[in-house]
N, C-alpha and C positions, 0 to 999 in steps of 0.2 A: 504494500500500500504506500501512495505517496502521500507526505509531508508537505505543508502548504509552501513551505521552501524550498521545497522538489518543483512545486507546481512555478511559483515563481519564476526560479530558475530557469526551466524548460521555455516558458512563453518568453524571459529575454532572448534566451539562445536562438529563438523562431526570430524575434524581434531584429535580433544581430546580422545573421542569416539571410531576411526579405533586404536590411539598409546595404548590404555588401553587392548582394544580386542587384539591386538597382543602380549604383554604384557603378558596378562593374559593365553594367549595359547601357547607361545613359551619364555616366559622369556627372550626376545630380546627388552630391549628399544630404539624406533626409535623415533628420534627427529621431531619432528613436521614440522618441515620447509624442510625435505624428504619425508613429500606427499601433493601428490599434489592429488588436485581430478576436473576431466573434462568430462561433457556427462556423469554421474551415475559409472565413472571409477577411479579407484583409481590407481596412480603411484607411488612406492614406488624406491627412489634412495637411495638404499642400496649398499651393497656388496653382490655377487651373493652367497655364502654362507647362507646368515641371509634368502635371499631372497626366499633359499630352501628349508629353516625352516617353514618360512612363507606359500608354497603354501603346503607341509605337513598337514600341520594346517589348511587349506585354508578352510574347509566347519565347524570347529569349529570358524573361526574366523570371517565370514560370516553370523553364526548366533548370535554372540554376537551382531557385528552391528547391525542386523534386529533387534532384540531384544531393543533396546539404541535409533535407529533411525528409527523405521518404516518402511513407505512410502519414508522417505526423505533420506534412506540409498543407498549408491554407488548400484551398481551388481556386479562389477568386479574387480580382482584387479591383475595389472599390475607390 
């Protein structure tokens, strides 16, 4: 069973994970405390510019996840 400190941990690690992949595909650093992730979705509170960047990139940046987090990665992102 996990520990609410397990669970924390895990959702930065996700957290770390999605900013690296977008990062990596759009040269856009997003701060970690602009996403949020809820039900396998990912929310990004950006400016809708970066954000356009983002869904661009959207199926390179989907599989870096998949890649990094398997099973435990988002589907969507918002």
């Amino acid at each position: 069973m996990l520990g609410f400190s397990d669970l924390i941990l895990r959702e930065e690690t996700k957290k770390s994970c999605i900013k690296n992949s977008i990062l990596k595909a759009t040269r856009i650093n997003i701060s970690e405390k602009d996403i949020k992730i809820k039900n396998k979705t990912i929310y990004l509170n950006i400016k809708p510019i970066y954000k356009n960047e983002v869904f661009l990139k959207l199926e390179e940046i989907r599989d870096n996840i998949q890649k990094e987090l398997g099973r435990e990665a988002p589907k969507e992102i918002r």
